[in-house]
VMD Tcl script that builds the backbone (N, CA, C; Angstrom):
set m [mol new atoms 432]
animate dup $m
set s [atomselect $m all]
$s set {name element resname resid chain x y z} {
  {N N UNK 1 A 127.937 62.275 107.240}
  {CA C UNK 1 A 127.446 62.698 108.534}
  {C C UNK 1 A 126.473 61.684 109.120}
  {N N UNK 2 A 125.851 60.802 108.258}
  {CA C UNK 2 A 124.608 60.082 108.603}
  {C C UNK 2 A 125.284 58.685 109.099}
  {N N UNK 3 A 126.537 58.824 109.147}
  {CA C UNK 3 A 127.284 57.252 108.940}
  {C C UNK 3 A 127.968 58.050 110.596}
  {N N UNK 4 A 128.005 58.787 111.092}
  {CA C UNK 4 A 128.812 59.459 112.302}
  {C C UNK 4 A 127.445 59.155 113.233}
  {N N UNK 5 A 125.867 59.532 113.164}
  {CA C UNK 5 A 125.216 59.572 113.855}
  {C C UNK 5 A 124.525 58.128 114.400}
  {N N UNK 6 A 124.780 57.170 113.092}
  {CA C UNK 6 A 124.307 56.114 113.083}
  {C C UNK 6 A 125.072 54.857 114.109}
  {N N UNK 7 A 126.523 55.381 113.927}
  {CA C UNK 7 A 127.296 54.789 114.674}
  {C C UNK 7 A 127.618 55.252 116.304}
  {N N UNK 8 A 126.959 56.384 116.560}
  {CA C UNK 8 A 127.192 56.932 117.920}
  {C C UNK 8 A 126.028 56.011 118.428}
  {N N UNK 9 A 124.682 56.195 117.412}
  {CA C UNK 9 A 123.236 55.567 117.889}
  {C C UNK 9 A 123.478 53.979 118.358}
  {N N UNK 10 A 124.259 53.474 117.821}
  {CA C UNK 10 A 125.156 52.136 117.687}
  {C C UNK 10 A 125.638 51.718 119.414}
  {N N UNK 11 A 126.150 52.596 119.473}
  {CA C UNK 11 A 127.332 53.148 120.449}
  {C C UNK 11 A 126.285 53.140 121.602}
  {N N UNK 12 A 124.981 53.755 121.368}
  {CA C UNK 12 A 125.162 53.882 122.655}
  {C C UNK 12 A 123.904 52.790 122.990}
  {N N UNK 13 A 123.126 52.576 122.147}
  {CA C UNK 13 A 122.750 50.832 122.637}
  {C C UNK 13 A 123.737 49.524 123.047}
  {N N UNK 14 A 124.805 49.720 122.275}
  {CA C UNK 14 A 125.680 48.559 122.856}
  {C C UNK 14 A 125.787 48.766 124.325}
  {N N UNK 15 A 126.233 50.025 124.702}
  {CA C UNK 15 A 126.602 50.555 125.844}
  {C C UNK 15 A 125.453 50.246 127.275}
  {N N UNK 16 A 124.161 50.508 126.741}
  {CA C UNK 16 A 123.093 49.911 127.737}
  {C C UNK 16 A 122.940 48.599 128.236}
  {N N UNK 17 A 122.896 47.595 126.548}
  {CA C UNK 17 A 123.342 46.356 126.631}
  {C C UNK 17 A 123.935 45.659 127.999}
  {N N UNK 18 A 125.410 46.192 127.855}
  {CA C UNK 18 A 126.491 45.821 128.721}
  {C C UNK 18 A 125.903 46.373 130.018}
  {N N UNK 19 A 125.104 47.175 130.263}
  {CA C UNK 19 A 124.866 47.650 131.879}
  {C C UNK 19 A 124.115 46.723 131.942}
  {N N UNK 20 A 122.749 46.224 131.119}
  {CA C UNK 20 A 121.385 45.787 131.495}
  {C C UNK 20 A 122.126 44.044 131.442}
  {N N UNK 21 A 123.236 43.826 131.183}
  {CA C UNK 21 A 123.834 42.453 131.021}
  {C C UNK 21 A 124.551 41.710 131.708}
  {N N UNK 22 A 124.907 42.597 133.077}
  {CA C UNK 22 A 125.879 41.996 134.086}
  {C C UNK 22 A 125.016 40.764 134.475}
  {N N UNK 23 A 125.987 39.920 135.542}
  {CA C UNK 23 A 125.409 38.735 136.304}
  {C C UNK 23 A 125.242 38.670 137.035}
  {N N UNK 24 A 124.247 38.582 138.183}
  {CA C UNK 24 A 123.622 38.456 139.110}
  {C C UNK 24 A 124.340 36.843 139.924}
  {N N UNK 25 A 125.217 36.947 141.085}
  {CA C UNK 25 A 124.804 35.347 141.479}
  {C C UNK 25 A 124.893 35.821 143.440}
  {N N UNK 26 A 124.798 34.621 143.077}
  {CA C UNK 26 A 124.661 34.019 145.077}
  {C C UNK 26 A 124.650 33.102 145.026}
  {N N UNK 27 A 125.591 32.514 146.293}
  {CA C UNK 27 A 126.306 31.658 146.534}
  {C C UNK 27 A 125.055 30.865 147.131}
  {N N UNK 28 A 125.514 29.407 146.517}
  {CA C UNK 28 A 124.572 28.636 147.534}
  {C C UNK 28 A 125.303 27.562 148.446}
  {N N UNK 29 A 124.471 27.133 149.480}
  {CA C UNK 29 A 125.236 26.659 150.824}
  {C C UNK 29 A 124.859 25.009 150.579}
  {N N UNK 30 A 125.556 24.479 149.487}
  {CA C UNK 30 A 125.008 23.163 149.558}
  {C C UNK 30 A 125.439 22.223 148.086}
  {N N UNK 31 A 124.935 21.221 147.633}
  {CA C UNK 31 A 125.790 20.452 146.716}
  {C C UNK 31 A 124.868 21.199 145.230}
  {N N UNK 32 A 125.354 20.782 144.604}
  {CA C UNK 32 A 125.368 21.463 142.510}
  {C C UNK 32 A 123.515 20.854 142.838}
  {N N UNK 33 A 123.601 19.275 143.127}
  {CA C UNK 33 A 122.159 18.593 142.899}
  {C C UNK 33 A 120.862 19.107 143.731}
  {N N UNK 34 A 121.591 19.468 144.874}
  {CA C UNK 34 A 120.587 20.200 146.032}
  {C C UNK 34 A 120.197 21.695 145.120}
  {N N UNK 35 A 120.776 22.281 144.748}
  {CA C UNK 35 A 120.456 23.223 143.888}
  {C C UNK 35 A 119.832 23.539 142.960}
  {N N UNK 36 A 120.057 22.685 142.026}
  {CA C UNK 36 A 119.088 22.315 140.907}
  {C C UNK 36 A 118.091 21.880 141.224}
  {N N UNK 37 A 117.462 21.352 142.490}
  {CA C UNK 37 A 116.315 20.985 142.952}
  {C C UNK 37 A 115.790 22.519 143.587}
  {N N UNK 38 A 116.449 22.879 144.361}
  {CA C UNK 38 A 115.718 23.768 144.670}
  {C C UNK 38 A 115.511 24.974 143.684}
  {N N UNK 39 A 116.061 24.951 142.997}
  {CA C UNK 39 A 115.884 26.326 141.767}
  {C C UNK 39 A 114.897 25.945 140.698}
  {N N UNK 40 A 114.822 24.806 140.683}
  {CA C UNK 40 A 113.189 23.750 139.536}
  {C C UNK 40 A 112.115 24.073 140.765}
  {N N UNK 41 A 112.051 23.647 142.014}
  {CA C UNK 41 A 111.226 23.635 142.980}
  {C C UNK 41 A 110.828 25.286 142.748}
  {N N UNK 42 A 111.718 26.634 143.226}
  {CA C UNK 42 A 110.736 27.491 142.993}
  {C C UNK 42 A 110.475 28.248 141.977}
  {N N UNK 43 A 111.060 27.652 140.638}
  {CA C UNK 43 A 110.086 28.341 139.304}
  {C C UNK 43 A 108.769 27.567 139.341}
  {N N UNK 44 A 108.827 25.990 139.622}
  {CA C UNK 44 A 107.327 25.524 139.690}
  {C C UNK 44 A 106.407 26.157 141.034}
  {N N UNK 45 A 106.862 26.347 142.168}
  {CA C UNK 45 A 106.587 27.144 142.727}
  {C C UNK 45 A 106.154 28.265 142.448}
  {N N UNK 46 A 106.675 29.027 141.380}
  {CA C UNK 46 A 105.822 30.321 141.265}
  {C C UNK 46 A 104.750 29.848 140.117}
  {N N UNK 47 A 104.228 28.985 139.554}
  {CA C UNK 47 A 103.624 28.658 138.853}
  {C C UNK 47 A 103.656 28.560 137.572}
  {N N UNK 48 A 105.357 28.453 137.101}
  {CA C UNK 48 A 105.698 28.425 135.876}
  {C C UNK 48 A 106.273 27.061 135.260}
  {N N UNK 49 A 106.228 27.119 133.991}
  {CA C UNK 49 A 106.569 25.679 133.823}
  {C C UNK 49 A 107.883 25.924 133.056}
  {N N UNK 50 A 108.934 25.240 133.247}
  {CA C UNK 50 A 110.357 24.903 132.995}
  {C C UNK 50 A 110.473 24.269 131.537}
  {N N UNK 51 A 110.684 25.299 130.463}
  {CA C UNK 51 A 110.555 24.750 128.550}
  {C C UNK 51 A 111.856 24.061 128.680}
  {N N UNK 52 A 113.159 24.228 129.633}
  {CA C UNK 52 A 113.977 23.467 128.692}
  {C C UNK 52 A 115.205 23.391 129.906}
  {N N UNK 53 A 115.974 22.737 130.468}
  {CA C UNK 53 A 117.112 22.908 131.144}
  {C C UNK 53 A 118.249 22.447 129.944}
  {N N UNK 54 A 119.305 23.523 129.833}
  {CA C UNK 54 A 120.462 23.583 129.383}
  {C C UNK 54 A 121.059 23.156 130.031}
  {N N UNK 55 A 122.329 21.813 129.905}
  {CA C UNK 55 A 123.194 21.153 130.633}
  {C C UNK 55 A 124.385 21.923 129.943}
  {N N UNK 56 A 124.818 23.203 130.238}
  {CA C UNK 56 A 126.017 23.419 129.685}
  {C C UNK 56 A 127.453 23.312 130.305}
  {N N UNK 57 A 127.508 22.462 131.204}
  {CA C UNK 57 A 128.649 22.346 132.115}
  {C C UNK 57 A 129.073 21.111 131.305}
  {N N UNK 58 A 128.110 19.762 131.514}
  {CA C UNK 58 A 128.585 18.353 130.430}
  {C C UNK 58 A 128.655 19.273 129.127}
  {N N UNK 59 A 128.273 19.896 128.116}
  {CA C UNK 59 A 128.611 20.182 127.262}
  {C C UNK 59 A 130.445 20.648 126.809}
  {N N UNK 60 A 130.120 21.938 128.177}
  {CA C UNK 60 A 131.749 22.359 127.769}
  {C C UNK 60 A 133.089 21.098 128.468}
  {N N UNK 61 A 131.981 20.125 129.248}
  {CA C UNK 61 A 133.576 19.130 129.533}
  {C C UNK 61 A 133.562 18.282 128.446}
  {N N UNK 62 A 132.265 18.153 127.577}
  {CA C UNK 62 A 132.259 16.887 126.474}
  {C C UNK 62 A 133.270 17.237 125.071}
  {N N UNK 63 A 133.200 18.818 125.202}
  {CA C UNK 63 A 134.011 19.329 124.007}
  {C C UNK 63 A 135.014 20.008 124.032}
  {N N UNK 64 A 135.796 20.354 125.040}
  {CA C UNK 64 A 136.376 20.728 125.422}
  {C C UNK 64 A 138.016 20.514 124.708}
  {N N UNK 65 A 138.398 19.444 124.400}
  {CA C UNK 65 A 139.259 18.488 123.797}
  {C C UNK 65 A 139.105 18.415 122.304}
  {N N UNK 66 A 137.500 18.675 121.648}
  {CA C UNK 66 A 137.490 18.963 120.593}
  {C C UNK 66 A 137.761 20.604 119.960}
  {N N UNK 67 A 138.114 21.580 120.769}
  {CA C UNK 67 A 138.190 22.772 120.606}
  {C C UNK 67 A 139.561 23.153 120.992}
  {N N UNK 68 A 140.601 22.253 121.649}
  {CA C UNK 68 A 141.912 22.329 121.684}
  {C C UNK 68 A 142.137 22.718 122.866}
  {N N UNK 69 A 141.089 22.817 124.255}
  {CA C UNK 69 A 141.016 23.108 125.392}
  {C C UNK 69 A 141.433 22.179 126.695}
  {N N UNK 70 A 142.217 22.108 127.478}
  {CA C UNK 70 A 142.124 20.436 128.843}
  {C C UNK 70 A 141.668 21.232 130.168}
  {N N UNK 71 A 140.983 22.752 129.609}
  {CA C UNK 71 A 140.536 23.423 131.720}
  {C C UNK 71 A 138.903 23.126 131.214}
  {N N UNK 72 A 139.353 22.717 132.426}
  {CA C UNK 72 A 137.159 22.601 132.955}
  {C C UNK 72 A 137.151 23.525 133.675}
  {N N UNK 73 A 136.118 24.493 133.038}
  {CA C UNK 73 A 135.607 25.559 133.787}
  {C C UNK 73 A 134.888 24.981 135.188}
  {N N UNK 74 A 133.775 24.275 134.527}
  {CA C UNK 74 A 132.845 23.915 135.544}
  {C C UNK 74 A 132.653 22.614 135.967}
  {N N UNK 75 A 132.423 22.149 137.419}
  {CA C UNK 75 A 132.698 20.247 137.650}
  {C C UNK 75 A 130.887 20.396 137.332}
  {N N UNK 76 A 129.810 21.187 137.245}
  {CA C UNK 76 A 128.396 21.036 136.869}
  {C C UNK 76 A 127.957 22.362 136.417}
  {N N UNK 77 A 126.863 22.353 135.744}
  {CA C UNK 77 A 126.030 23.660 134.923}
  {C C UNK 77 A 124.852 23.617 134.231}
  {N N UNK 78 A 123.869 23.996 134.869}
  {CA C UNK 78 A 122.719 24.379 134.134}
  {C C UNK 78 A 121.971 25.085 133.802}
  {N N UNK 79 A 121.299 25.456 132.836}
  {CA C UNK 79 A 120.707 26.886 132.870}
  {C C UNK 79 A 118.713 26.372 132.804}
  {N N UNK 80 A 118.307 26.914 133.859}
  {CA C UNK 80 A 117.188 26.618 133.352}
  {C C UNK 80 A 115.961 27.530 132.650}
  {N N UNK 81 A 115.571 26.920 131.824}
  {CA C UNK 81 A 115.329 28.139 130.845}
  {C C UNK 81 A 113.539 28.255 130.804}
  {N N UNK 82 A 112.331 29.202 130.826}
  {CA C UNK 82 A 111.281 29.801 131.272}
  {C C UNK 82 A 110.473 30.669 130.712}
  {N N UNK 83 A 109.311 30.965 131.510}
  {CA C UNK 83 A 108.801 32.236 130.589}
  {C C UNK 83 A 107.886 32.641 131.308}
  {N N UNK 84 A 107.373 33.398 131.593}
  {CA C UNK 84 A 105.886 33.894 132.692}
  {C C UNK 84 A 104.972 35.083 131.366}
  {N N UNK 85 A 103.928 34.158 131.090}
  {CA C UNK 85 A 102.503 34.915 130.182}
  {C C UNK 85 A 102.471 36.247 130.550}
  {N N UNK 86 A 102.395 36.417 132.282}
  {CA C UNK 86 A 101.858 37.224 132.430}
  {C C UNK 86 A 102.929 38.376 132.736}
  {N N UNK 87 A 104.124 37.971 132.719}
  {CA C UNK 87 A 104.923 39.579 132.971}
  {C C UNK 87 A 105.671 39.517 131.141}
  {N N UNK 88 A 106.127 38.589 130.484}
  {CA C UNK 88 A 106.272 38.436 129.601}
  {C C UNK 88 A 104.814 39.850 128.401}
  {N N UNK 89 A 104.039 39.433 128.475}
  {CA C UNK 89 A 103.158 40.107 127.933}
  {C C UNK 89 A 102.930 41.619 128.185}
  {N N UNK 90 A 103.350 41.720 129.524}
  {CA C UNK 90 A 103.177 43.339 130.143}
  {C C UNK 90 A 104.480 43.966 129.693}
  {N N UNK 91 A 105.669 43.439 130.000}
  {CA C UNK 91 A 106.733 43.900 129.338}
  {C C UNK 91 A 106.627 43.900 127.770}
  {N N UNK 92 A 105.901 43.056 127.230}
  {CA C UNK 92 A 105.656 43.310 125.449}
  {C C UNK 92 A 104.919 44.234 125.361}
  {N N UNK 93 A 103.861 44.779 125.941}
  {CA C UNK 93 A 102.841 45.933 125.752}
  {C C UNK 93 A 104.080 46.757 125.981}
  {N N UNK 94 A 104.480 47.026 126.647}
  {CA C UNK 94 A 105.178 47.804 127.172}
  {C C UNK 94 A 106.523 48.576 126.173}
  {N N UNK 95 A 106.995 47.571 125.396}
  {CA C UNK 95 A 107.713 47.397 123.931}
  {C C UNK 95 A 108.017 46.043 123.572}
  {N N UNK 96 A 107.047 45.906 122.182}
  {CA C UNK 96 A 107.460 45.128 121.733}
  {C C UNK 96 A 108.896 44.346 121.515}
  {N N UNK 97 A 109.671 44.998 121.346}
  {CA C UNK 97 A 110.934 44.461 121.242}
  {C C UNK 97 A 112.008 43.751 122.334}
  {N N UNK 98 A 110.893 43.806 123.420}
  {CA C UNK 98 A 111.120 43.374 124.740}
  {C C UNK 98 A 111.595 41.654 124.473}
  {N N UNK 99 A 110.850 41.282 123.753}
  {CA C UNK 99 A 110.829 39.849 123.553}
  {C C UNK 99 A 112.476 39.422 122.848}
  {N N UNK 100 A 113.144 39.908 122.677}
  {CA C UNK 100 A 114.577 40.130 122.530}
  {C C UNK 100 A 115.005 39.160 124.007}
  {N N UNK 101 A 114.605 39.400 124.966}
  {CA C UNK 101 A 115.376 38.705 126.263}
  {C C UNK 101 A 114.761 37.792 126.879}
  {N N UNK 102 A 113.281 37.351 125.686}
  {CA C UNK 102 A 112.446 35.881 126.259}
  {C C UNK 102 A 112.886 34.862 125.680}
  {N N UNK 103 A 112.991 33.910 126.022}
  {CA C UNK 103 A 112.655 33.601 127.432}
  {C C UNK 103 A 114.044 33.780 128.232}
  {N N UNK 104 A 113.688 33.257 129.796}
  {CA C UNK 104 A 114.364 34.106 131.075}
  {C C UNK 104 A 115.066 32.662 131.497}
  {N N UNK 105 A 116.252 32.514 132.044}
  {CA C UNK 105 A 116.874 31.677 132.400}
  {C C UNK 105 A 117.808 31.865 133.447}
  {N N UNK 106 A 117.921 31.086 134.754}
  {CA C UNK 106 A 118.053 30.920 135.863}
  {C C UNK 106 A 119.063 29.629 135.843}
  {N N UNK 107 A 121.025 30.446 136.303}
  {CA C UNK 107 A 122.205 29.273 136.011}
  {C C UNK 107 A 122.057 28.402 137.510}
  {N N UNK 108 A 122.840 27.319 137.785}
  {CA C UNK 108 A 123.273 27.061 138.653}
  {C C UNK 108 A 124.758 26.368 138.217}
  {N N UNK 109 A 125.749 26.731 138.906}
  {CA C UNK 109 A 126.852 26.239 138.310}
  {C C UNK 109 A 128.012 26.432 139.399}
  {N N UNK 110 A 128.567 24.967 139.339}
  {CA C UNK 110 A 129.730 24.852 140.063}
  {C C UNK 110 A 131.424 25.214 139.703}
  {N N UNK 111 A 132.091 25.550 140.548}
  {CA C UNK 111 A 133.570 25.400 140.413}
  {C C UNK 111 A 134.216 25.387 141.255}
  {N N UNK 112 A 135.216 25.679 141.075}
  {CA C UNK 112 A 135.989 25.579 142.431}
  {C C UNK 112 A 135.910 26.609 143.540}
  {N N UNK 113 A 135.181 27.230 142.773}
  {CA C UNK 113 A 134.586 28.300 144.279}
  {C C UNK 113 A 133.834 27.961 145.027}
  {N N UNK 114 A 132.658 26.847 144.555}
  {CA C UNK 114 A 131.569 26.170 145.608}
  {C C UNK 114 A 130.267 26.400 144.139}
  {N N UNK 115 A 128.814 26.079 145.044}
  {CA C UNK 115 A 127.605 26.406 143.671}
  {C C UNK 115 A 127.292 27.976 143.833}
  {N N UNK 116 A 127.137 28.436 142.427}
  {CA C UNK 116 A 126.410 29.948 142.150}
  {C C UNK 116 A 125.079 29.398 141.808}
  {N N UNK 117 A 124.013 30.427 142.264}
  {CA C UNK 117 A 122.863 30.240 141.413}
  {C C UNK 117 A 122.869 31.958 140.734}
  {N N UNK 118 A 122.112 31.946 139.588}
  {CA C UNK 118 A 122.533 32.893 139.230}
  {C C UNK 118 A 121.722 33.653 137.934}
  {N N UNK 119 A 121.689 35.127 137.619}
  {CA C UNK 119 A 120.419 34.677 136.360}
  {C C UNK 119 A 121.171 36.705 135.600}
  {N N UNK 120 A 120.885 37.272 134.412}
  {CA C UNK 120 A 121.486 37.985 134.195}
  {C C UNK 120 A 120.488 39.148 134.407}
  {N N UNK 121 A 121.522 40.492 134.470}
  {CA C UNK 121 A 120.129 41.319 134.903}
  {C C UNK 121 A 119.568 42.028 133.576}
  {N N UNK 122 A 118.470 42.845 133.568}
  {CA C UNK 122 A 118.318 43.611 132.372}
  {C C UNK 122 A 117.745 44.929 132.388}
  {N N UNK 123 A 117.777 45.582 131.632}
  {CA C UNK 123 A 117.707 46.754 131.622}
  {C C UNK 123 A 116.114 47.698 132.123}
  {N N UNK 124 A 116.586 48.795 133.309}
  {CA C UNK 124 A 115.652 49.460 133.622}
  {C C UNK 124 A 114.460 49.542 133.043}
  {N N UNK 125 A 113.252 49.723 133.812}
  {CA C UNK 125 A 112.076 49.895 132.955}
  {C C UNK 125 A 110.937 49.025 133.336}
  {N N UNK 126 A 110.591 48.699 132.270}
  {CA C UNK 126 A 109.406 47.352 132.354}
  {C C UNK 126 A 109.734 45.818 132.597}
  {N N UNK 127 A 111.479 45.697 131.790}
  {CA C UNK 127 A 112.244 44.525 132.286}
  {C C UNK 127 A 112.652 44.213 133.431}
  {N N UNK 128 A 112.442 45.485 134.310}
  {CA C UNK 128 A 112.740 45.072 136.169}
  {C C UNK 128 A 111.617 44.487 136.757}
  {N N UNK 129 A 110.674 43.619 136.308}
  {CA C UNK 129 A 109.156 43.049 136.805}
  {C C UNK 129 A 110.292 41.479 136.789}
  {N N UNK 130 A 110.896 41.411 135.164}
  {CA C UNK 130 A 110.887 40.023 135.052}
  {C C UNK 130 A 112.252 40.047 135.612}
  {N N UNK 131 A 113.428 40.871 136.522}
  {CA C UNK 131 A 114.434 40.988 137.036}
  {C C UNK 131 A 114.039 40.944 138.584}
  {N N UNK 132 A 112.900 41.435 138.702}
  {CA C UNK 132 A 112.539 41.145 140.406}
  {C C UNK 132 A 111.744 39.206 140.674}
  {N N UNK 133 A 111.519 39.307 139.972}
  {CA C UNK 133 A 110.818 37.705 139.451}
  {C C UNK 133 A 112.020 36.789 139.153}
  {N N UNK 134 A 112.891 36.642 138.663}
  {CA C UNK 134 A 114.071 36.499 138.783}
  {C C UNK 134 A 114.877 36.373 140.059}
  {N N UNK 135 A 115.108 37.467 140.554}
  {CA C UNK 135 A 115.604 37.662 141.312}
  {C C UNK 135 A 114.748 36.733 142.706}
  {N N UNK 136 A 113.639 36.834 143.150}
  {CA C UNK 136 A 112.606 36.334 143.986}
  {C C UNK 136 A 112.830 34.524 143.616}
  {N N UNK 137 A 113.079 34.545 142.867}
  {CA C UNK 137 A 113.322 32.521 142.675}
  {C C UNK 137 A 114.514 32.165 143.005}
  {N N UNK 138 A 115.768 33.604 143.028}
  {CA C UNK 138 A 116.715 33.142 143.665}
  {C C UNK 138 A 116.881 33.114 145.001}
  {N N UNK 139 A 116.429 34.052 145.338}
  {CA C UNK 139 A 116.563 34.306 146.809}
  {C C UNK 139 A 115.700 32.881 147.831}
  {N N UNK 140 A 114.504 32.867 147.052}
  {CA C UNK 140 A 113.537 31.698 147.428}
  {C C UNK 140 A 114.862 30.274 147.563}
  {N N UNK 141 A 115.064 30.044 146.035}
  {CA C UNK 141 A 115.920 28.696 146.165}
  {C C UNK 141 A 117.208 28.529 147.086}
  {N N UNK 142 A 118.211 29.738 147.533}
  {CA C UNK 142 A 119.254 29.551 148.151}
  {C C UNK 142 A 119.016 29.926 149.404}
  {N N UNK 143 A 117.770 29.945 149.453}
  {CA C UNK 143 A 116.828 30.054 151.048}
  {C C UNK 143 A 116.855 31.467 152.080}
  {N N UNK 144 A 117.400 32.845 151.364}
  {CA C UNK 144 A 117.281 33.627 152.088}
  {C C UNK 144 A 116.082 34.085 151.735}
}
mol reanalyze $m
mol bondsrecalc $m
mol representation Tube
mol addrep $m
């Protein structure tokens, strides 16, 4: 019986997961490089400092061929990756285990659709501070 309850309990965190996990994007009106400038411009703008940009677009065209693949997803891709002390910390008071989705990262990525900027959402609560914060660097960078 304890193996029935454990797995529903299972069940239904995965299940939040997947809501608090969709992707957020918007289209931006302009080239992959104009983008990436403006999406560095307003995380430093909000007064945060940028730990790391992920180039995962050169990644998946560099290996692509080593994994038995010839589609390029993406002609560019980056993720830039972050952290804010101060909502970071309020969401940890808030539950510890919050720190599960730090740090926060903000895509920009091309294809043949044109550039997305783009960032994932997360789950109701105390994590909608660092989803409106998020959200506010996108809107800032693709200029609405």
């Amino acid at each position: 019986m304890n193996h029935y309850v454990a797995a529903a309990a299972i069940a239904g965190v995965l299940a939040s997961q997947a809501i608090a996990g969709e992707i957020v994007t918007v289209p931006f009106d302009g080239s992959f490089d104009d983008a990436t400038f403006a999406v560095e411009s307003a995380i430093v703008g909000q007064g945060l400092v940028i730990d790391y940009v992920s180039h995962v677009g050169e990644m998946l065209n560099r290996t692509g061929a080593d994994v038995g693949s010839d589609k390029q997803i993406f002609s560019a891709a980056d993720i830039f990756i972050f952290c804010s002390a101060k909502i970071s910390r309020e969401v940890m008071e808030a539950d510890p285990m919050n720190i599960g989705y730090c740090p926060y990262g903000i895509f920009v990525a091309e294809d043949e659709s044109g550039v997305q900027v783009g960032y994932r959402s997360y789950p109701d609560g105390p994590m909608g501070k660092v989803e409106a914060l998020l959200s506010e660097i996108v809107e800032e960078a693709v200029g609405n």
